[in-house]
C-alpha positions as CSV (number, residue, x, y, z in Angstrom):
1,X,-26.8,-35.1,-2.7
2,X,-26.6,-35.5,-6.7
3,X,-26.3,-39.2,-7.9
4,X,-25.8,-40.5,-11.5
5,X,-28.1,-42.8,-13.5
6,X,-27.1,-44.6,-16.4
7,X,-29.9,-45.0,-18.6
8,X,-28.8,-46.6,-22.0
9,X,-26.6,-44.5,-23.7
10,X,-27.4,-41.6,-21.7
11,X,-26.6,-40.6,-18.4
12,X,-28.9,-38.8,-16.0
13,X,-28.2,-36.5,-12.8
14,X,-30.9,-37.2,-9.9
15,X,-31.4,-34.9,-7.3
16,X,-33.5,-32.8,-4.9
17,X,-34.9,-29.7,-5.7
18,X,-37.7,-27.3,-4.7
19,X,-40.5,-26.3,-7.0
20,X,-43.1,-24.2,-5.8
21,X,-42.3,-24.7,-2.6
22,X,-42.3,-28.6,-2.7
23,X,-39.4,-30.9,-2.5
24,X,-39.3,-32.9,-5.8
25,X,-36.9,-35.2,-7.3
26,X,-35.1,-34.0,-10.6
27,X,-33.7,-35.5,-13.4
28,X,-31.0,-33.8,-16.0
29,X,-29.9,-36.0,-18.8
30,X,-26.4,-35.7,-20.5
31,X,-25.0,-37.6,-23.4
32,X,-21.1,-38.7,-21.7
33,X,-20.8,-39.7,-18.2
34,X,-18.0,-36.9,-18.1
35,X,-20.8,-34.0,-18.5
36,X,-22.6,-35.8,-16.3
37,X,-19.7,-36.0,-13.5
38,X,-19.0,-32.1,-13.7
39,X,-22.8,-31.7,-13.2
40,X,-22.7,-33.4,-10.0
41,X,-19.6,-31.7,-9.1
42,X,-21.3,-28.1,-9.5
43,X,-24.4,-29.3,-7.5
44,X,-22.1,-31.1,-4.9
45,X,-20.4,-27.5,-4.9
46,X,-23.2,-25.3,-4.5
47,X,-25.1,-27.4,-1.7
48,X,-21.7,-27.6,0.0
49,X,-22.1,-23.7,0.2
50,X,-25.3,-23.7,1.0
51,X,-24.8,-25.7,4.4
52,X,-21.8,-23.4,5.3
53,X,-24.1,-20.5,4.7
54,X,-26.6,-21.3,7.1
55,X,-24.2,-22.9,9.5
56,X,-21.8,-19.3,10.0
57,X,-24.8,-17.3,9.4
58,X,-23.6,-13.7,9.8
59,X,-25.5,-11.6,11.8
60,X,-24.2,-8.7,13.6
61,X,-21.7,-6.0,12.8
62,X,-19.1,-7.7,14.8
63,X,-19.2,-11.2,12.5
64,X,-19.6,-9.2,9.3
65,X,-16.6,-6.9,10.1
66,X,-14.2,-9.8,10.9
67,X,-15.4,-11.7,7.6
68,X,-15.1,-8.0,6.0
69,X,-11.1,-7.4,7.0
70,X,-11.0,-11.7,6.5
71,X,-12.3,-11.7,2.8
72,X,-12.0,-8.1,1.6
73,X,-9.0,-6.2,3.5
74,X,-6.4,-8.7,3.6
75,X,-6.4,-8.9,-0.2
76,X,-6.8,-5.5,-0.6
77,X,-5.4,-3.0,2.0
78,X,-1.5,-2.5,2.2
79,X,0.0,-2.6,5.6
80,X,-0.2,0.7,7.0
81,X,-3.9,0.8,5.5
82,X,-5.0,-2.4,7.4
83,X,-3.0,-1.5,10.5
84,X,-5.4,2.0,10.9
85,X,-8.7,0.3,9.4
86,X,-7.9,-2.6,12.1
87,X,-7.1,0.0,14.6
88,X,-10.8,1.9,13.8
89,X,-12.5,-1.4,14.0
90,X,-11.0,-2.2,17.6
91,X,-11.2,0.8,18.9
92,X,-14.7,2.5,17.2
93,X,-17.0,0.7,15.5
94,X,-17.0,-2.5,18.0
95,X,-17.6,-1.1,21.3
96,X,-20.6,1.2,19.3
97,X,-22.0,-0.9,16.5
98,X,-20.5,-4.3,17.3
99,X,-23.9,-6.3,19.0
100,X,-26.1,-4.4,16.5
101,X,-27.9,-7.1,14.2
102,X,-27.7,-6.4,10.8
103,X,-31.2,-6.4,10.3
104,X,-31.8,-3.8,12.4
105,X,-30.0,-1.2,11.4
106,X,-31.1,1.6,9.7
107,X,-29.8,5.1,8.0
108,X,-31.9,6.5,10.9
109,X,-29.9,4.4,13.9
110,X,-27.0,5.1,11.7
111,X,-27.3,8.3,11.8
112,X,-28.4,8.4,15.6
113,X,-24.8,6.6,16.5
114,X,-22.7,8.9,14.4
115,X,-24.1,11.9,16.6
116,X,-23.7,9.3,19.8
117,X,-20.2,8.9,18.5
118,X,-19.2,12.6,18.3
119,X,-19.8,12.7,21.6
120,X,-17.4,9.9,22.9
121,X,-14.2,10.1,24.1
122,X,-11.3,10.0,21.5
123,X,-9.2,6.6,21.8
124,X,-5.9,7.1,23.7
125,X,-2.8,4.9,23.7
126,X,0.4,5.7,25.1
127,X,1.6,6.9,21.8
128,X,-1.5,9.5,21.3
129,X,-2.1,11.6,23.8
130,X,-5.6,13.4,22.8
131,X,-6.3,15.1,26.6
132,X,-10.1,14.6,26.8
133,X,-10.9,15.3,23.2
134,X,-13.9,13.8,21.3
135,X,-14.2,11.8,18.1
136,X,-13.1,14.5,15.4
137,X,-15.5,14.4,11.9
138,X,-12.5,13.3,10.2
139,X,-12.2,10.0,12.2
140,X,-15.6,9.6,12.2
141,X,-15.4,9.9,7.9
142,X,-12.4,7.1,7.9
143,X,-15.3,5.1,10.2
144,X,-18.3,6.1,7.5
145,X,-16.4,5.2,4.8
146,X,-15.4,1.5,6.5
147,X,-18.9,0.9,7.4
148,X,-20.0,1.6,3.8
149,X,-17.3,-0.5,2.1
150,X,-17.8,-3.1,4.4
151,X,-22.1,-3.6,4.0
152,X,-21.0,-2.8,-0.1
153,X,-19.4,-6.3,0.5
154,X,-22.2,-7.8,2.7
155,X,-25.1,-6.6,-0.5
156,X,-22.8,-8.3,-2.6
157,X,-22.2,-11.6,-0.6
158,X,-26.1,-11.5,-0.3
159,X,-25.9,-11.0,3.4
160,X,-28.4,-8.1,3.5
161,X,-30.8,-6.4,1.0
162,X,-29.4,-3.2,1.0
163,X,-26.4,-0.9,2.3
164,X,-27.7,1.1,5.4
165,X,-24.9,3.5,5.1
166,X,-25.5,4.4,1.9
167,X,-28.0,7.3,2.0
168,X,-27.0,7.9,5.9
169,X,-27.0,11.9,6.7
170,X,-23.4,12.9,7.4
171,X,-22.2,16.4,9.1
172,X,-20.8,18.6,6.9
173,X,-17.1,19.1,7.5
174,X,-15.2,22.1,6.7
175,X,-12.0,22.4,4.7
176,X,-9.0,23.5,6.3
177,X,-6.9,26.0,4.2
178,X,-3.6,24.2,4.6
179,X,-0.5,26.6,5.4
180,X,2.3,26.5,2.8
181,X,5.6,28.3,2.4
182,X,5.8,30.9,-0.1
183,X,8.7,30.6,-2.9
184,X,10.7,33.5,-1.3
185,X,10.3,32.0,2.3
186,X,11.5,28.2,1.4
187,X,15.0,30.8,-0.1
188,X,14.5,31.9,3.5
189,X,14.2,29.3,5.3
190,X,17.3,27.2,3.2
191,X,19.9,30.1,5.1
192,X,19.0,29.0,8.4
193,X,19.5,25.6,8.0
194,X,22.3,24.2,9.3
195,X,22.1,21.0,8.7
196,X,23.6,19.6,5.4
197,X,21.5,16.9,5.0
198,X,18.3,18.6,6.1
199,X,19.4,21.3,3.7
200,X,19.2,18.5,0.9
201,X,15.6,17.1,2.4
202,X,14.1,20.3,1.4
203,X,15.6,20.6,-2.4
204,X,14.7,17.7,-3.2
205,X,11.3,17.8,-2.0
206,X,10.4,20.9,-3.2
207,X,12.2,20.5,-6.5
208,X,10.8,16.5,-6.9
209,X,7.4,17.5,-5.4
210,X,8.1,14.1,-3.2
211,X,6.4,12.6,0.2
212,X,8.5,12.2,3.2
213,X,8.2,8.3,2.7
214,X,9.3,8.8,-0.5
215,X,11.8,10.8,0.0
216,X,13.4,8.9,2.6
217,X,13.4,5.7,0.3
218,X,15.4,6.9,-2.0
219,X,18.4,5.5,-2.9
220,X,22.0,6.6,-4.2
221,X,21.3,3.7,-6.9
222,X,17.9,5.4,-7.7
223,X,19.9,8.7,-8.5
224,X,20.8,8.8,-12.8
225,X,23.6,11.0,-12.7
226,X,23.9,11.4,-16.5
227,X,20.2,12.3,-16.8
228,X,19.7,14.6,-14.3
229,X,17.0,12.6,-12.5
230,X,16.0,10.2,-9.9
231,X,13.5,7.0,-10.0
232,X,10.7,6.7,-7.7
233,X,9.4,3.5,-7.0
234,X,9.2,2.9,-3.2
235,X,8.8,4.2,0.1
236,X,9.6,4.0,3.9
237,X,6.9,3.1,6.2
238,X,6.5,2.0,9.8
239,X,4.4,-0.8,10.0
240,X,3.0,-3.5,12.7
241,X,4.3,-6.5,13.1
242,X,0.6,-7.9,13.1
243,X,-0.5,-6.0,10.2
244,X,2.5,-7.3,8.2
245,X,1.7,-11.0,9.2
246,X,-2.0,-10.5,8.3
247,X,-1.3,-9.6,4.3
248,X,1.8,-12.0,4.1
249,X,4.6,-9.3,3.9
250,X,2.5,-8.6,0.5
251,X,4.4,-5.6,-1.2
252,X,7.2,-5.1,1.1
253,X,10.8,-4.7,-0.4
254,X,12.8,-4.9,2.7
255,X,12.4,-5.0,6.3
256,X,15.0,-3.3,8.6
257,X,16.1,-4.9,11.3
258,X,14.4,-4.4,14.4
259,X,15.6,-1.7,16.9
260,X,15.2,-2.6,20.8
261,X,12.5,0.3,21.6
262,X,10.1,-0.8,18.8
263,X,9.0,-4.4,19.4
264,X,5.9,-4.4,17.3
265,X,6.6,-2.0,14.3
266,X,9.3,-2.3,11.8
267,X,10.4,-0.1,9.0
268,X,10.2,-1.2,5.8
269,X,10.7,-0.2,2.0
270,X,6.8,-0.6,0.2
271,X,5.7,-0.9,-2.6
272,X,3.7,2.7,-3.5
273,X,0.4,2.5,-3.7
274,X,-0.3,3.4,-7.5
275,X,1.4,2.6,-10.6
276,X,1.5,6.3,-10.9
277,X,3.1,6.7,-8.1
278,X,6.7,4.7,-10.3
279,X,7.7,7.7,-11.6
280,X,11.4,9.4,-13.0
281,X,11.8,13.0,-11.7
282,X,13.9,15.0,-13.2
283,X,15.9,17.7,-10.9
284,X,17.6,21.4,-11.5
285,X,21.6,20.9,-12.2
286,X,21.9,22.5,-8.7
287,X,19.7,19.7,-7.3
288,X,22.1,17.6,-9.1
289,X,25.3,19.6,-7.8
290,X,24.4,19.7,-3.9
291,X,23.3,15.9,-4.5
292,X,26.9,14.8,-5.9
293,X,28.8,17.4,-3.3
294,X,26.2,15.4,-0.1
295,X,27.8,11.9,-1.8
296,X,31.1,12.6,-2.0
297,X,30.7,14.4,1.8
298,X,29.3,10.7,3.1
299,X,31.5,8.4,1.4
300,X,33.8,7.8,4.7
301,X,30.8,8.8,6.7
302,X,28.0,6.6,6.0
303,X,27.6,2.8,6.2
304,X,27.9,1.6,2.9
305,X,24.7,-0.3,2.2
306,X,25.3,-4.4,1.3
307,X,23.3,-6.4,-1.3
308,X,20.3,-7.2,0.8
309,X,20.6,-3.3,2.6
310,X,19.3,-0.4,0.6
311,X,22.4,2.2,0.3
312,X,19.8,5.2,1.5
313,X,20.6,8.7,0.8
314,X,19.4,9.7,4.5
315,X,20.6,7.1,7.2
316,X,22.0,7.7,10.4
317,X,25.8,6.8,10.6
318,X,25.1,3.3,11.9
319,X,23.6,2.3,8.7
320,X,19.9,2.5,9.6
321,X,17.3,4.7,7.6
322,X,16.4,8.3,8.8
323,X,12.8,8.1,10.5
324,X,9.9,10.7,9.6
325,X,10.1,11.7,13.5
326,X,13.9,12.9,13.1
327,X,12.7,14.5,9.7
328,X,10.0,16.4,11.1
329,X,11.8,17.3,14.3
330,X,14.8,19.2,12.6
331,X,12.0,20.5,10.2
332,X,10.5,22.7,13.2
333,X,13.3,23.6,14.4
334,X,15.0,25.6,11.0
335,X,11.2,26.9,10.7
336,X,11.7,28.5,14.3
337,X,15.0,30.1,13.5
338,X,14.1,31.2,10.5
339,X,10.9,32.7,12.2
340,X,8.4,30.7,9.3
341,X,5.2,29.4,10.2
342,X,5.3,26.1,12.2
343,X,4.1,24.1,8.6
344,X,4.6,19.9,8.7
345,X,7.2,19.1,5.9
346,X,4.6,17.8,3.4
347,X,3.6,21.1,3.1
348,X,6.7,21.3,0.7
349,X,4.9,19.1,-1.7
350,X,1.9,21.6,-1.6
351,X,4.5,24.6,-2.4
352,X,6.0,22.8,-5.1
353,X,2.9,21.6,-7.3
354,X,1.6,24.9,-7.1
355,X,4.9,26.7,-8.4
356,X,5.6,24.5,-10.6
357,X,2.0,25.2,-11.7
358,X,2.6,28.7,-11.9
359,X,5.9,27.9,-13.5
360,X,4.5,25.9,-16.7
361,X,1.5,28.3,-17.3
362,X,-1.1,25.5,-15.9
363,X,0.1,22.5,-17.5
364,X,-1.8,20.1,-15.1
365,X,0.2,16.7,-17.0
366,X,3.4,17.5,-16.5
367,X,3.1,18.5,-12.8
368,X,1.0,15.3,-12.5
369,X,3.8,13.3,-13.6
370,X,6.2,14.7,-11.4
371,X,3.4,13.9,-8.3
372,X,2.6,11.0,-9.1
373,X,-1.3,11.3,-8.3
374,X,-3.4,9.0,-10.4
375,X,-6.0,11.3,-11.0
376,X,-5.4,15.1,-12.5
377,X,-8.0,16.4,-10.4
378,X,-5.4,15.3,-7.3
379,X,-3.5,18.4,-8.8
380,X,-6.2,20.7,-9.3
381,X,-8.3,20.1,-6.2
382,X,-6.3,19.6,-3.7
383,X,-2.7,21.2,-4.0
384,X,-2.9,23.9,-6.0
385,X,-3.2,27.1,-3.9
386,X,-3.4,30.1,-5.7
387,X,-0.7,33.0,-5.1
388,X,-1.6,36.0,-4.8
389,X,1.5,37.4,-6.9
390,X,-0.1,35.4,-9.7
391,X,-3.7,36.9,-9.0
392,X,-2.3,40.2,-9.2
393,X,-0.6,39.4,-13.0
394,X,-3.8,38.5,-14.1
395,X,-5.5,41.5,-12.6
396,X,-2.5,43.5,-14.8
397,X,-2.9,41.4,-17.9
398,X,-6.6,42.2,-17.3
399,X,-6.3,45.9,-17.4
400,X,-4.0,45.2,-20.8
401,X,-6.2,43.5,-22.4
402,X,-9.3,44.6,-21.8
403,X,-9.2,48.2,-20.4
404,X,-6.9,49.4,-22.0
405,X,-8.6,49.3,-25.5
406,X,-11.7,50.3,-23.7
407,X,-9.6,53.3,-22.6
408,X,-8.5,53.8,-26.4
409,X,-12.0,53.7,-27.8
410,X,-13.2,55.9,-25.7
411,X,-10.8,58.6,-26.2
412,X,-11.5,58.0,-29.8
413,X,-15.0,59.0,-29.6
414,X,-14.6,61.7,-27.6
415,X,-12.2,63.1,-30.3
């Protein structure tokens, strides 16, 4: 430990240090006994650290992962996210990597236990039924990429030298063309629904390009009548109980009360999770018109919402908020009628950014802000599927514009 050493008018700092690999007593010297306190008080600091270094030495994947979620994901991760990463630790990356030392692994045994992994079981609970299938490359990405963040963090906290996941050879996976409704068919599919409400899901998110969480957040008090336009700013989520008491209720709005059948999860109203995501959408005046004709149809009908309940636009009659499950279910069912393919209701949000894409001649800002993605290649990358009634314009603007005069000139030269 540091000690202090008045010697006349100056004050010295005494303590033990190693120099060239010998232990040797050091002396710092400081004009005020002040300087000289907060000198102690950093080397008091630092040695303190030291001992609780070496006495929870971290050595395995096990003790690194719960430091990981301890230090990095509860300040980080939003409920839902901790809830799977927790749920990838349990149920993956401990039974497989958990009693591996840290020193030990390599990209090679990395790479060695990803192929291992392919081959397990998947993880079954009564909730996910997955009949005998294996580990699918997209669970075994959302493990990579936990793994990586997590030794980032353990380079960082000078743990190890260097990230063994960094360089690790990954299969290659292979896109998935997501199935979307056409224009024409979401006209189509609009006739056979008979539901009022469900009727109004579908405008809404095809018209405000929103996500089902989104969607079902909104509010009548989020709705600007006079404007034409509705404020984003939070959505519904289930979340677990344990995952909620981990971060603190961090970002959570309001929790619903619970229901009997769901003793660890609750719904809640989040907090998005992007700035971008806070966004005004502004909706076609027959948007507008079915919204005001759906309020005025639920006024004796729907529980009014009090001060501390959010007045939802979709809530059973009881008062509580309509659940993705119910959403989804009614969904497929209009899509069977209607004899559409079986698409999941986000596909809606593919549909709408690429029409509205289509719509605006390619103007990648605006449909961004309707969105909400933080990043414009979000818009470009990943929803906007090409129509093939806009390929073929461009194939007859092509034979305008270029053949055409070729055409021409030729017949001039023959002349």
């Amino acid at each position: 430990m540091a000690s202090i050493v008045k010697r006349g008018s100056s004050y010295s700092v005494v303590y033990m240090t190693m120099v060239r690999g010998q232990r040797k007593q050091k002396w710092e010297t400081y004009h005020s006994n002040e300087e000289a306190e907060r000198r102690k008080q950093t080397l008091e600091m630092y040695y303190q650290a030291k001992r609780k270094k070496e006495d929870h030495q971290i050595e395995t994947v096990a003790q690194l992962m719960e430091k990981y979620v301890a230090l990095y994901g509860v300040s980080k991760w939003s409920a839902s996210t901790f809830q799977s990463n927790s749920g990838l630790i349990r149920n993956y990356i401990l039974p497989l990597f958990g009693n591996i030392r840290l020193k030990e692994l390599s990209p090679l045994m990395a790479a060695e236990l990803y192929r291992d992994l392919l081959q397990q079981p998947r993880y079954e609970d009564p909730y996910h039924k997955n009949c005998g299938q294996t580990v699918s490359l997209s669970v075994l990405r959302d493990i990579h990429k936990l793994l990586h963040s997590a030794f980032e963090q353990a380079v960082l906290w000078e743990t190890v030298d260097r990230n063994p996941f960094h360089r690790v050879p990954f299969p290659k996976m292979k896109g998935k063309r997501r199935t979307f409704l056409r224009p024409e068919q979401i006209q189509h599919l609009l006739s056979h629904c008979d539901d009022t409400w469900l009727r109004l899901a579908i405008h809404l998110a095809f018209a405000g390009t929103l996500r089902k969480g989104e969607l079902l957040a909104l509010a009548w008090q989020d709705v600007d009548w006079e404007n034409n336009s509705i404020q984003v700013g939070k959505t519904l989520r289930r979340v677990n109980c344990e995952a909620l008491q981990a971060l603190g209720h961090r970002d959570i709005l309001y929790e619903f009360p619970p229901s009997a059948l769901a003793k660890k999860t609750v719904l809640v109203l989040k907090q998005p999770k992007t700035m971008s995501s806070h966004r005004k959408i502004f909706l076609p005046e027959t948007v507008m018109s079915l919204l005001r004709e759906y309020c005025n149809l639920q006024v004796k009908q729907r529980v009014a919402g009090s001060a501390a309940c959010p007045d939802l636009i979709f809530q059973y009659k009881d008062g509580r908020p309509l659940q993705e499950t119910t959403l989804s279910k009614y969904f497929k069912a209009a899509l069977q009628r209607a004899g559409l393919p079986q698409v999941d209701f986000h596909s809606l949000r593919h549909s709408s950014i690429t029409y509205k894409l289509t719509l605006s001649s390619g103007d990648i800002k605006a449909v961004q802000g309707d969105s909400g993605h933080a990043q414009a290649e979000m818009v470009t990358e990943l929803y906007a599927h090409i129509l093939d009634g806009a390929r073929k314009l461009n194939a007859q603007k092509f034979e305008t514009a270029f053949y055409c005069n070729l055409n021409a000139e030729g017949q001039c030269a023959q002349q």
